[in-house]
Backbone as a printed PyTorch tensor [residue, N CA C, xyz], in Angstrom:
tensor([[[  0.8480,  -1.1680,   0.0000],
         [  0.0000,   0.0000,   0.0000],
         [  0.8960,   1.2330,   0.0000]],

        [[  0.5970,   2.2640,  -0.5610],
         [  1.3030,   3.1290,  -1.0690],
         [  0.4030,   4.6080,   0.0660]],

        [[  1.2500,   5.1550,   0.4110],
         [  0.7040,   6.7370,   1.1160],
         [  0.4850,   7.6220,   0.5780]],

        [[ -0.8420,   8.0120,  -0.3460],
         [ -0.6660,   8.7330,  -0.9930],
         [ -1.3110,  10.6100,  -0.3760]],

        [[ -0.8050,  10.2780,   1.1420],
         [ -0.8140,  11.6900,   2.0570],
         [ -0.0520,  12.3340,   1.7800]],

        [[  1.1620,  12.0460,   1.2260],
         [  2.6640,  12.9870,   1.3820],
         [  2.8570,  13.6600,   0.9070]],

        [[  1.7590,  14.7870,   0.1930],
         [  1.8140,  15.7600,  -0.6530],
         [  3.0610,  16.2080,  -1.6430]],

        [[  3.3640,  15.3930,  -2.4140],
         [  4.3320,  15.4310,  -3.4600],
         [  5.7100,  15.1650,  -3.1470]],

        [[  6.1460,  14.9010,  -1.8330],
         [  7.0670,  14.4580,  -1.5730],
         [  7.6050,  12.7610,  -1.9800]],

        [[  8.6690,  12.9570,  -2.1330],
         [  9.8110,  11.8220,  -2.8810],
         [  9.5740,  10.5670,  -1.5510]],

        [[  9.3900,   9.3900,  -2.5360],
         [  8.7430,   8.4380,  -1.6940],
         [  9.8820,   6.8680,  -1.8600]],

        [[  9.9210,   6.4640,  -0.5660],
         [ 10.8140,   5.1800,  -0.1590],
         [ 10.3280,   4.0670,  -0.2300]],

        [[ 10.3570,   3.3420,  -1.1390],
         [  9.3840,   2.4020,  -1.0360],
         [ 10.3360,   0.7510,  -1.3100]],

        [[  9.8720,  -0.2500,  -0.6890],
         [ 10.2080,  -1.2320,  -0.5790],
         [  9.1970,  -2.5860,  -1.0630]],

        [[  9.8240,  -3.1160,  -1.7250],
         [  8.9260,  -4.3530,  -2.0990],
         [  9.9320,  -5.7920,  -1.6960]],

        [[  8.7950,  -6.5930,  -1.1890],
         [  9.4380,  -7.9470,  -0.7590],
         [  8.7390,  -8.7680,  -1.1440]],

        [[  8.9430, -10.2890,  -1.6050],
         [  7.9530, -11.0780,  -2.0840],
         [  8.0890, -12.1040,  -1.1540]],

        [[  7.3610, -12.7040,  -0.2450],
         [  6.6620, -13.3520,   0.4780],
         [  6.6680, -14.3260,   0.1640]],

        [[  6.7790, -14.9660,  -0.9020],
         [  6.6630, -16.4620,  -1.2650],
         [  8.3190, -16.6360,  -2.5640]],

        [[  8.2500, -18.1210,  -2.4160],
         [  9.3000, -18.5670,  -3.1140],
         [  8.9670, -18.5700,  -4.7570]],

        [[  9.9490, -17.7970,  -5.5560],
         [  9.8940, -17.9290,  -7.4370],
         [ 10.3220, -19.2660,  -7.5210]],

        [[ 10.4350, -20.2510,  -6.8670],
         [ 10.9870, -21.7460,  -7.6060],
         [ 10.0180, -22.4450,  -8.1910]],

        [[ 10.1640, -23.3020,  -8.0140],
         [  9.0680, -24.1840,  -8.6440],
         [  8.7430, -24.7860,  -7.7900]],

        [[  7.2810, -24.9640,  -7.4180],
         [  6.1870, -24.7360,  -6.2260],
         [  5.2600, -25.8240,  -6.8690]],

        [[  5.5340, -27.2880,  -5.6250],
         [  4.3130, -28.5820,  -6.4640],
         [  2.8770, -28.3860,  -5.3130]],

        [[  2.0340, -27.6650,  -5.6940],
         [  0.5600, -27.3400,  -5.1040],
         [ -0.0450, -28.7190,  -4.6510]],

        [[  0.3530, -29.7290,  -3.5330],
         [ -0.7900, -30.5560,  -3.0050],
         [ -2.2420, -30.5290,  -3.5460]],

        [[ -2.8800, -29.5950,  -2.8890],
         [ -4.5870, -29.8060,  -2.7530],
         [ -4.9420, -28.3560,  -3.9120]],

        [[ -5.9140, -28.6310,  -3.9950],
         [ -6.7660, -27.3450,  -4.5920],
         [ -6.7110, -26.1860,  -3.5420]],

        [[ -6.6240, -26.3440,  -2.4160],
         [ -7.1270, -25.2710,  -1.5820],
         [ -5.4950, -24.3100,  -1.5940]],

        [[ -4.3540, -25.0660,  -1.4140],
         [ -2.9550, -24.7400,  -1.6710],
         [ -3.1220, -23.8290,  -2.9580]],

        [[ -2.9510, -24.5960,  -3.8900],
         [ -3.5400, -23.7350,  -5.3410],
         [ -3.6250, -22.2760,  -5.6800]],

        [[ -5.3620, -22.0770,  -4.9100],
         [ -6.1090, -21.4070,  -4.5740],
         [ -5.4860, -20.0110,  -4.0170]],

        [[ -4.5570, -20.5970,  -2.6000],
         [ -3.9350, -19.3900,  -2.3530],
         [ -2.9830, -19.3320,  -2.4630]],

        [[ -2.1730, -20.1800,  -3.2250],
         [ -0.7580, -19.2280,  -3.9520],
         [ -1.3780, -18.3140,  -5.1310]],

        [[ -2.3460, -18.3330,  -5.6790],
         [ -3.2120, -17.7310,  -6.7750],
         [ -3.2620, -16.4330,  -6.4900]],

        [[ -3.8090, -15.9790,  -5.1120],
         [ -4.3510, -15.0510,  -4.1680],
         [ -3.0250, -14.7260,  -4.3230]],

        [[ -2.0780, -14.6750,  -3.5980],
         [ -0.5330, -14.6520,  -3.1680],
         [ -0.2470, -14.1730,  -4.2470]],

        [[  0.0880, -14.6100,  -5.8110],
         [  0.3600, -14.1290,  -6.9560],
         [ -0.4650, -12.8300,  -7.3650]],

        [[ -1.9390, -12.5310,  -7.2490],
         [ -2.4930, -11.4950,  -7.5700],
         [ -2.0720, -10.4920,  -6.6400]],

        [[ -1.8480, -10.7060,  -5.3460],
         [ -1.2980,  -9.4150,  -4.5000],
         [ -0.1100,  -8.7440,  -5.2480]],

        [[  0.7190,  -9.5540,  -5.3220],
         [  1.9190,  -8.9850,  -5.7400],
         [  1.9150,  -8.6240,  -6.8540]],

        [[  0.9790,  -9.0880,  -7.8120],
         [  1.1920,  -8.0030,  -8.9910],
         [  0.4410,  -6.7970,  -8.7250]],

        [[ -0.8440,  -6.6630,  -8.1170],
         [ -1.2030,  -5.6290,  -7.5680],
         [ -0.1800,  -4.8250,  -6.8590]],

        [[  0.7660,  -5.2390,  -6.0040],
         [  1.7860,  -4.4650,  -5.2390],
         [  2.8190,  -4.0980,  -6.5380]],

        [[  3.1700,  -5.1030,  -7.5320],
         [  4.0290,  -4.4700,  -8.0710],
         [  3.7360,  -3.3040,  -9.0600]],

        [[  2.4310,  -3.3060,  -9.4120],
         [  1.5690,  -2.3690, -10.3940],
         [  1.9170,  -0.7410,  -9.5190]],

        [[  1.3440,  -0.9290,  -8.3380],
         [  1.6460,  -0.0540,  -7.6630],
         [  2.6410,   1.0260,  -7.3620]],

        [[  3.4640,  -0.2110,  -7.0660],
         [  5.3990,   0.3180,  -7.1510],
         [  5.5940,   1.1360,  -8.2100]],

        [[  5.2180,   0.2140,  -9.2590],
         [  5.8500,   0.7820, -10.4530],
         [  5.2170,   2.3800, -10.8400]],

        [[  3.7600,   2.5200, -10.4290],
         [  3.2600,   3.8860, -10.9320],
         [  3.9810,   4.7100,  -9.8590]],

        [[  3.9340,   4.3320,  -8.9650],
         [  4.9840,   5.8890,  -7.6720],
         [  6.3520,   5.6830,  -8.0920]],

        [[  6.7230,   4.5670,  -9.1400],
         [  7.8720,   5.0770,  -9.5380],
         [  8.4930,   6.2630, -10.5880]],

        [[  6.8760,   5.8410, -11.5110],
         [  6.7750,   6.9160, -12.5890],
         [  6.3500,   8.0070, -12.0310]],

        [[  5.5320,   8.1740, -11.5970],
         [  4.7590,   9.5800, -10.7410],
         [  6.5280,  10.5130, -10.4540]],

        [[  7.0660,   9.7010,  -9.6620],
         [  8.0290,  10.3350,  -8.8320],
         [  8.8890,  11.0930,  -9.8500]],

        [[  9.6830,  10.0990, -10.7210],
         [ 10.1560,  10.5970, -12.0880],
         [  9.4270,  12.2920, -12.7400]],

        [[  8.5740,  11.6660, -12.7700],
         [  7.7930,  12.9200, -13.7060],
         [  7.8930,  14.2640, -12.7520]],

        [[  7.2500,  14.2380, -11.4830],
         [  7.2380,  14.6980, -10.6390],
         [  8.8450,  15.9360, -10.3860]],

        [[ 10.0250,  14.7370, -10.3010],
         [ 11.3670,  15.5070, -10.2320],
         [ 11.5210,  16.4190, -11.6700]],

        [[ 10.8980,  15.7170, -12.8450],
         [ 11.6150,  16.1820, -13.9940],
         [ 11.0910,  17.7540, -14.1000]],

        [[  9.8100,  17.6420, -13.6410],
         [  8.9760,  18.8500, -13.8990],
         [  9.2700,  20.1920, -12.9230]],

        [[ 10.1280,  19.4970, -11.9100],
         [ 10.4130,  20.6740, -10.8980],
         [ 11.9230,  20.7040, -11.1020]],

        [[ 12.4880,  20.0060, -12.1020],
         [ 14.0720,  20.7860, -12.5220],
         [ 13.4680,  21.4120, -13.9560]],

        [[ 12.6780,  21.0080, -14.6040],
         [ 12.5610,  21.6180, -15.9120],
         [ 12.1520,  23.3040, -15.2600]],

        [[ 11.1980,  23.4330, -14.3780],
         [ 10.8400,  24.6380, -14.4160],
         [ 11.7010,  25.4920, -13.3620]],

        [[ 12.3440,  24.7810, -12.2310],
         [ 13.3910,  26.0560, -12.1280],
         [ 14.5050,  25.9890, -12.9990]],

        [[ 14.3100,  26.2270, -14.1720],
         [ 15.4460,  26.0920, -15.6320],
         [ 14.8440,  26.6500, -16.4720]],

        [[ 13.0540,  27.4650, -15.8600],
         [ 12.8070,  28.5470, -16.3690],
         [ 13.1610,  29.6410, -16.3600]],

        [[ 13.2870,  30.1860, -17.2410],
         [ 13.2370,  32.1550, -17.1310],
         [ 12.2370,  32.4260, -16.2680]],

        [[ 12.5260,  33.8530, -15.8190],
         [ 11.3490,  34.0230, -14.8760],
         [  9.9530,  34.6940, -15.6680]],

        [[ 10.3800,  35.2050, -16.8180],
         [  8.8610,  35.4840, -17.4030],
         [  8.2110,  34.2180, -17.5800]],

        [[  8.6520,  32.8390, -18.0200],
         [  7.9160,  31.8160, -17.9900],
         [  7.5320,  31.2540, -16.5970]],

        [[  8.1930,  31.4970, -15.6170],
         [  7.6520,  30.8100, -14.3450],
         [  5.9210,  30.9510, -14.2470]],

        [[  5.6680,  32.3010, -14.4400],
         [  4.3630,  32.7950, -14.2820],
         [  3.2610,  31.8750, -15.0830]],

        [[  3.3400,  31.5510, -16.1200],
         [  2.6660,  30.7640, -17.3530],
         [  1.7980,  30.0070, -16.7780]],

        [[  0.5710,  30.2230, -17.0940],
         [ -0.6150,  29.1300, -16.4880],
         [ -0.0820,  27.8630, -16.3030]],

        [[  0.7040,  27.4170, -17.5420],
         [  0.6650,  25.8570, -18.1810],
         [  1.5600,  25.1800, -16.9610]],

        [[  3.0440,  26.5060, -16.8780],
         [  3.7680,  26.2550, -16.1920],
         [  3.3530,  25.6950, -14.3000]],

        [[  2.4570,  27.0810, -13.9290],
         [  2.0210,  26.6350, -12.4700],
         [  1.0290,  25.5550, -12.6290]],

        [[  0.6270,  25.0270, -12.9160],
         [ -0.1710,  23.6790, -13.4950],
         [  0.9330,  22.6080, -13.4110]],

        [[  1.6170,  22.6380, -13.8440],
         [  2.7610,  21.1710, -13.9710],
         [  3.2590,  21.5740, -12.5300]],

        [[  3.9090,  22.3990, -12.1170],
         [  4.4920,  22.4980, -10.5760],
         [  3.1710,  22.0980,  -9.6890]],

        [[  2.6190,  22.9630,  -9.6220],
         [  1.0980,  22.4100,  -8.3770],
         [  0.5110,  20.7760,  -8.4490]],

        [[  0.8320,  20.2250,  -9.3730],
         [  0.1410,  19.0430, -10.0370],
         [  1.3730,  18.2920,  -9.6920]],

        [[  2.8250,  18.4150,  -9.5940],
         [  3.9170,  17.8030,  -8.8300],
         [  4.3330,  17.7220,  -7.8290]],

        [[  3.5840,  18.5980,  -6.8130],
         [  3.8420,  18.3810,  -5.2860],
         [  4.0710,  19.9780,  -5.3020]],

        [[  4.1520,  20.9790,  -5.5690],
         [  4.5200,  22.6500,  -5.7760],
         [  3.6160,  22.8150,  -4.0550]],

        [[  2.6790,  22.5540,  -4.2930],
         [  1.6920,  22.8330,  -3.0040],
         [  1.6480,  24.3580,  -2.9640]],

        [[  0.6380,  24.5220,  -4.3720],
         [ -0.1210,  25.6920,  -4.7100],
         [  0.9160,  26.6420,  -5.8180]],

        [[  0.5060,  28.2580,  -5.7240],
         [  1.5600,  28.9170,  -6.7860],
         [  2.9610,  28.9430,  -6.3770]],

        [[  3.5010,  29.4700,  -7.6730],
         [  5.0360,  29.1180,  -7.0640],
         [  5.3310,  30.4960,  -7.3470]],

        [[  6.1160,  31.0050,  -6.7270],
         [  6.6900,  32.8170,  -6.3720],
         [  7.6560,  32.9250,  -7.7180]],

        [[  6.7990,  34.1490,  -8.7180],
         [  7.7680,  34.2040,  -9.6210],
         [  9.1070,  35.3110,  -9.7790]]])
């Protein structure tokens, strides 16, 4: 589960997998069943990971691209839109 309280701040995140990648002989149906469960978490967890990995990316690129603005562009609608929308937390002082 991912925190998505931290108002644009750069995020630490750790993934561990819980069960063994070998090759796994399932006894019963019910075994089965929940390594199944077990497998859908983790791609759910890894789906996860992976978007706060991109978020974060985008996030940094957009707050070095724009202090690498001029300052007549700081002001630019488009511009305070990509900062506020990256963690800026509101206008940014031009």
């Amino acid at each position: 589960m991912i925190d998505e309280t931290r108002g644009g701040r750069d995020l630490c995140i750790f993934q561990i997998d819980l069960f063994s990648a070998q090759e796994l002989v399932l006894k019963t149906i019910l075994k089965a069943a929940e390594h199944e469960k077990e497998i859908r978490v983790s791609n759910s967890t890894r789906m996860q990971t992976s978007s706060a990995q991109q978020t974060q990316r985008l996030r940094r690129a957009a707050k070095n691209l724009f202090a690498k603005l001029p300052a007549e562009l700081r002001g630019n609608p488009h511009a305070q839109v990509l900062v506020e929308k990256c963690g800026g937390g509101g206008p940014v002082s031009r």
